[in-house]
N, C-alpha and C positions, 0 to 999 in steps of 0.2 A: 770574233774571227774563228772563221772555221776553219781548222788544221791542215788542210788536204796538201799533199804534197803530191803536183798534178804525174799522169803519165806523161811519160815521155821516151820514143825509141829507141833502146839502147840493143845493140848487138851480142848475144854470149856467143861463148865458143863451143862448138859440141865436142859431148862428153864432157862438159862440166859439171853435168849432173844426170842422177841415172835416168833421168826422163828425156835427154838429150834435149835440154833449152834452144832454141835456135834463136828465139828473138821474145822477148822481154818488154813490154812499156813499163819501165819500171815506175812502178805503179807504187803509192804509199798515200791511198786514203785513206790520212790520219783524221777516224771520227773523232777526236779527240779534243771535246766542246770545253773550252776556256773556263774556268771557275771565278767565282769573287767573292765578299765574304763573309756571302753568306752560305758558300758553298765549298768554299777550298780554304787552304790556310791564310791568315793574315787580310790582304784585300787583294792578293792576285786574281787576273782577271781575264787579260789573254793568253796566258802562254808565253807571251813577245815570240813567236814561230822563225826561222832563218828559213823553211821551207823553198821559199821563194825565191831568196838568193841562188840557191843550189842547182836550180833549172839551168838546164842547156840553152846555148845563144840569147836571144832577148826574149823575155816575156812579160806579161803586166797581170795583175790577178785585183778583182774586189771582190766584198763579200761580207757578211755580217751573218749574227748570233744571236737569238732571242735565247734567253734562260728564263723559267717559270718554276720558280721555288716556290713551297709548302713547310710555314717553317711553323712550327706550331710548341705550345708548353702550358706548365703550368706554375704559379704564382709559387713564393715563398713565405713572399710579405704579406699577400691578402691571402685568408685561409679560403682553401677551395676553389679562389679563381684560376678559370681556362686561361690562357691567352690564346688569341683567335691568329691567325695566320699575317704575319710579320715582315716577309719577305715578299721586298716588290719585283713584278716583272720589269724587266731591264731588253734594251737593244745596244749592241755597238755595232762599227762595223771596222771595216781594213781593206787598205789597198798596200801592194804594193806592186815596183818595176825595178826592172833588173836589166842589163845592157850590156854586150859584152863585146866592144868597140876594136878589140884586138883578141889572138887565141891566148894570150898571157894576162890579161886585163879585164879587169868585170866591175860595175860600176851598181848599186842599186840605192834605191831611195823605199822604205819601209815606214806604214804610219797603221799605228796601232793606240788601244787607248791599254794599256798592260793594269793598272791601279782599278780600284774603283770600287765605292760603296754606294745601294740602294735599297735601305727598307723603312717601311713605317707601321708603328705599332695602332691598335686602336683608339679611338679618342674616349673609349669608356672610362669613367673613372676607375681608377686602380694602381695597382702597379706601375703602368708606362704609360697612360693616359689621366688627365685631368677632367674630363668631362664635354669641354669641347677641342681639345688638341693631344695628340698622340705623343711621343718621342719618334723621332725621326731623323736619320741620315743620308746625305747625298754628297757622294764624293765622286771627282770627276778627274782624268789624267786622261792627257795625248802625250802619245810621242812620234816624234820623226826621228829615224833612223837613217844616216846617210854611212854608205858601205863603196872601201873601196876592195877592192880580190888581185891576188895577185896568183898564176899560177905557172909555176916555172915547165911542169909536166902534167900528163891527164891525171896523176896521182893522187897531187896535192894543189892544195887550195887553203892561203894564207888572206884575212881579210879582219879590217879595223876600221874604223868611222868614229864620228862625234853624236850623239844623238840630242836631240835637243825635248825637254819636256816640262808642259803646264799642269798645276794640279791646282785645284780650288775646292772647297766643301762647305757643306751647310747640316748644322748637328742642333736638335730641338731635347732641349731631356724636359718630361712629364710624370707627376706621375709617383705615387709611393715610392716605389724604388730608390727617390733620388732626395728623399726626404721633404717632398710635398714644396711648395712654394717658402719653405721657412729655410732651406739650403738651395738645391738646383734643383729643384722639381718646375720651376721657371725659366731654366736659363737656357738663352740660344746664344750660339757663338756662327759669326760669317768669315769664311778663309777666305781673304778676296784672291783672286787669278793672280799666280808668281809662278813663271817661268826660268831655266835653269839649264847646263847643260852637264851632260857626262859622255861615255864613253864607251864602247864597245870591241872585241878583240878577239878573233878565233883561228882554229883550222878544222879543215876538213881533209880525210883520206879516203880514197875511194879506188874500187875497184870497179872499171866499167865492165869487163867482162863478163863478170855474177853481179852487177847490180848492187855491188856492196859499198858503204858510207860511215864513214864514222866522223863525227862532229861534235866537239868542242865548242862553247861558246861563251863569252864573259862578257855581262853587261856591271859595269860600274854603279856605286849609288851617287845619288843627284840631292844635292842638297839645297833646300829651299827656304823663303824666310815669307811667310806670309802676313801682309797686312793683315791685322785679324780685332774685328767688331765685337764685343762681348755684352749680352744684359744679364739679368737676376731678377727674377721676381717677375717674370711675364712684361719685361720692359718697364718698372719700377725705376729699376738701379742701373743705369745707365754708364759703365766705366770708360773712360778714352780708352782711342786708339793705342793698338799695342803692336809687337811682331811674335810672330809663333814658329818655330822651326821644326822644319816637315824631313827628314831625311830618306826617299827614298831608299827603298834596298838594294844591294847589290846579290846578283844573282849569274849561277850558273847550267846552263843547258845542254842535255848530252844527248845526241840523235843517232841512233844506228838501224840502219839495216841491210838485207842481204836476199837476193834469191837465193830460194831453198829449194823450187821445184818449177816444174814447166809452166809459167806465169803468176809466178806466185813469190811474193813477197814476205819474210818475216820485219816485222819494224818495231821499234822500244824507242820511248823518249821520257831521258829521269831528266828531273827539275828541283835546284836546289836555289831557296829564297830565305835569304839572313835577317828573318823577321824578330828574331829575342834580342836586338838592339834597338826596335824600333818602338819609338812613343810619342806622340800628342799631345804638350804638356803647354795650353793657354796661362801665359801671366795671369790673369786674373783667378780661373777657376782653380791654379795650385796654391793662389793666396788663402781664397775662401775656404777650403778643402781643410788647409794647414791650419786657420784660424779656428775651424769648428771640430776637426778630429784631429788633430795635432798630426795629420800627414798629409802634404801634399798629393793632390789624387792627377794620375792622367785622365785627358779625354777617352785616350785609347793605347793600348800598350798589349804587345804580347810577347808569352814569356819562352818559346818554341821556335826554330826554325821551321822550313816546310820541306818535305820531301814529298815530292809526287812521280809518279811510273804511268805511264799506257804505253802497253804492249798488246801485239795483236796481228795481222795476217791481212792480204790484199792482194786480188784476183783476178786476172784481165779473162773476162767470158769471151770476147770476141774484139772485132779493132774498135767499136763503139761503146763496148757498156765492162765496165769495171766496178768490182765490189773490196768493203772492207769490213770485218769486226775485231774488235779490242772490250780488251778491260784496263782498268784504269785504281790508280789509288791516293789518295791523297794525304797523308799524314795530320793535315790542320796544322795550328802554330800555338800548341797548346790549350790546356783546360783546366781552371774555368778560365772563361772565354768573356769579351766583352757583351755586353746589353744591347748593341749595334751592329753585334754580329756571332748569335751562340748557336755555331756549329762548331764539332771538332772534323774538320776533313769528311772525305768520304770515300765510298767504291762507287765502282758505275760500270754500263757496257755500254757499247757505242757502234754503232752500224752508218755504212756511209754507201754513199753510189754513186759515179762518174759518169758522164755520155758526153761522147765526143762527134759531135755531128761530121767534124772533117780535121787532118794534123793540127790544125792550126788554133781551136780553139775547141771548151768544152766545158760544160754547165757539172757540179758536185752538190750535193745535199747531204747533212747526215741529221744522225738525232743519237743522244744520248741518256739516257737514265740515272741518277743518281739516289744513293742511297746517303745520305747528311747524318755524319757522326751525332751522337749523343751529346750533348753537354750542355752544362752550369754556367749559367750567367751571372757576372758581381760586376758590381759598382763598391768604390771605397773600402775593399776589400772583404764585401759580404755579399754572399749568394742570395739571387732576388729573384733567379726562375729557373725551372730546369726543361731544357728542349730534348724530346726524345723520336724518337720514329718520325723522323719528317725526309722527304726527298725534294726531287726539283727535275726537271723536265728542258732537258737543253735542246735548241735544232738550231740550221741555217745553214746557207746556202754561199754558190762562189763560182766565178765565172771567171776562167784563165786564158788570157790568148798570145800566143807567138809570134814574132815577125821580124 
């Protein structure tokens, strides 16, 4: 999902600023291209954006995100081996609608997929490959978001909902690192599809005369129990069904911005996700783990919250073509980092562009650059690769209409 927070007419008063604003589409394209994680902290992924919500009268918006990471390293456990590029290219996308059935009452439904892991190693033998299968992750989460707004004045804007969300994965370890087929260098584990609900809660303040917003946001964690398939040994050792508990993280979103000059926008959005509570800890793989290193090992665990920033500036050229750039940062959720996903955070810049054929609707693209922290990969509490100099290449597009 791409961030854009469409324009929309809003009126200043002159002399509100020394450029004397007269009129404003307050404009806030946020290029600000969603991470996951193999790119941000933890498995964050869209952002989960309120953008949408915030728009004047009714509007609908879809749109989607390719991310193309370059995650590359080198061995611990085999002397001298590369590891050749680990991060898979990924699409999502997002829709959301918004309706505002009274001038005190605002209604919206938001579907996002916020979670999410994709990469696979090579199948060489080595470190994360066996020779004909790689180590490999695939984690998958939707949610829907239903929002109801409540606003007593143009000021403020109080809004709560339930959000409802699916998460399921499929995790392959290969491969030295994991102690070769004699521990987990065999083992796949399947998270069958469990869905769950939590919660959502904020406000927003706003000044329409400068175009200024400030918003709060709390999403609740969601807790989940997955059916979950385990083998050992390349399908050898076959253990029953088990349940695995997934706890979503609770998170918080802060968006502001403000005109600062004759069509021109400042805008910041910090992001905070309680990922150093979160772990992946299969029945079976913390038995095997316990029995052979006398510790129970997680699937996936980190030991770090996430703190992220983009901030950045946004430009209406004329009533059709609007521009933005940001930089952005991402703190990661700690290091050393998991085997399924060693990056620590990143920086990045981010360029976007709107065209509005007519009030009613209008086509946005951006593209972003990232630069992917440095870090140490372990499994069972030993470092088994280290990734350095890798980036990733985000774009996509988003088409909003009013009515």
């Amino acid at each position: 999902m791409l961030l854009f927070v469409p324009i929309t007419y809003i009126k200043l008063q002159q002399g509100m600023f020394p450029m004397k604003l007269t009129a404003l589409r307050s404009a806030i394209l946020l290029s600000l291209i969603p991470t996951t994680s193999v790119i941000a902290g933890g498995l964050d992924r869209s952002g989960q954006s309120m953008s949408a919500f915030f728009q004047s009268g009714n509007y609908a918006e879809a749109g989607f995100t390719v991310i193309d990471p370059t995650v590359e390293g080198t061995s611990t456990v085999v002397k001298d081996e590369k590891i050749s590029d680990m991060g898979g290219d990924y699409y999502f996308p997002s829709a959301a609608i918004k309706i505002q059935p009274t001038d005190n009452i605002s209604l919206g439904l938001l579907y996002d997929q916020p979670f999410g892991a994709d990469a696979t190693y090579s199948s060489t033998a080595g470190t994360f490959g066996n020779g004909t299968e790689g180590t490999s992750v695939e984690v998958d989460t939707h949610n829907l978001t239903a929002l109801i707004g409540y606003q007593p004045n143009q000021n403020w804007n109080f809004y709560a909902g339930p959000v409802y969300q699916t998460v399921e994965g499929k995790v392959s370890l290969r491969g030295a690192a994991y102690g070769g087929t004699r521990l987990l260098g065999g083992y796949d584990i399947d998270l069958k599809e469990d869905d769950a609900f939590g919660w959502i809660a904020g406000a927003a303040y706003s000044i329409p005369e400068i175009a200024l917003r400030a918003a709060i946001t709390y999403r609740s964690e969601i807790k989940h129990e997955l059916d979950t398939s385990e083998t050992f040994a390349l399908g050898a050792v076959v253990r029953p069904n088990s349940n695995t508990e997934v706890v979503t993280p609770q998170s918080v979103n802060i968006d502001l911005q403000s005109g600062v000059a004759k069509d021109t926008l400042a805008f910041a959005n910090i992001r905070w996700v309680h990922w150093d509570q979160f772990a992946v800890k299969p029945t079976y793989l913390a038995a095997a783990t316990q029995a052979a290193r006398g510790k129970a090992q997680n699937l996936i665990d980190y030991s770090d919250d996430q703190w992220s920033i983009t901030t950045g500036l946004s430009h209406k050229f004329n009533d059709k073509w609007a521009g933005s750039a940001s930089v952005g940062y991402d703190s990661g959720a700690g290091n050393p980092v998991t085997t399924l996903g060693p990056v620590e955070g990143n920086w990045s810049i981010g360029l976007g562009a709107q065209y509005s054929p007519a009030q009613s609707y209008f086509i946005a693209a951006g593209v972003r650059y990232l630069w992917l922290g440095d870090a140490d990969a372990q499994t069972g509490g030993n470092v088994v690769g280290s990734f350095e100099d890798n980036s990733a290449l985000a774009y996509g597009m988003k088409i909003g209409y009013r009515f």
